[in-house]
N, C-alpha and C positions, 0 to 999 in steps of 0.2 A: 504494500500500500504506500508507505516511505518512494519508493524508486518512483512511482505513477505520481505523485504529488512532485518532485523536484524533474521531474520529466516536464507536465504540465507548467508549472512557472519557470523552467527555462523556456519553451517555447515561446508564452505569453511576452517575457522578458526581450527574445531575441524581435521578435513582431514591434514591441513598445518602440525599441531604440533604431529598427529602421530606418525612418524617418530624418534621426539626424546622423546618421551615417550617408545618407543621399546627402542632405543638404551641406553635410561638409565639405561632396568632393563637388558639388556645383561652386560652390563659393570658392575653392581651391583652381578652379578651371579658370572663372573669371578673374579672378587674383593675377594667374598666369599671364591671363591675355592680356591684363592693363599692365603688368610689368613688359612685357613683349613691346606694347605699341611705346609706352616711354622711351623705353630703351631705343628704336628704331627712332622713333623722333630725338632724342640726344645724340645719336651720330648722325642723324641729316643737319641739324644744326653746326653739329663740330666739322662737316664737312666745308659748310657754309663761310663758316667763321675763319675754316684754313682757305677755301678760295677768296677772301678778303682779304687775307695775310693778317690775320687779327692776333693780337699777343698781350699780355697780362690784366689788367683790369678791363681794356676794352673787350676783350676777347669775352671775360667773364660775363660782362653786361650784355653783350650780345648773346649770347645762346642763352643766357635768364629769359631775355626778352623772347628769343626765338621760340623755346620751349613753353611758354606759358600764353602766343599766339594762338589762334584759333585757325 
């Protein structure tokens, strides 16, 4: 009778936490994606700023400004 009762609320248990075991790895995905597109937008800017020939604080204000464009 013991084994059918921790049978039953493991299952019940595994069903409960479902839910945020999906939502962890959807929020993990998009995480990824918004690191990805930064990252691709910090090297077009630093690209930008090396065909300017841009170097120390101007350099820095420029890809700030770059990155934070729409």
């Amino acid at each position: 009778m013991k084994i059918a009762h921790v049978l039953i609320c493991t299952l019940i248990l595994s069903f409960a936490a479902t839910p945020f075991a999906l939502a962890e790895t959807a929020t993990t995905a998009a995480t990824t994606t918004t690191d990805d597109a930064k990252k691709a937008k910090s090297k077009e800017c630093s690209a930008q700023a090396d065909a300017k020939g841009l170097h120390g604080k101007e350099r820095k204000k420029f890809r700030e400004q770059c990155k934070h464009a729409k």
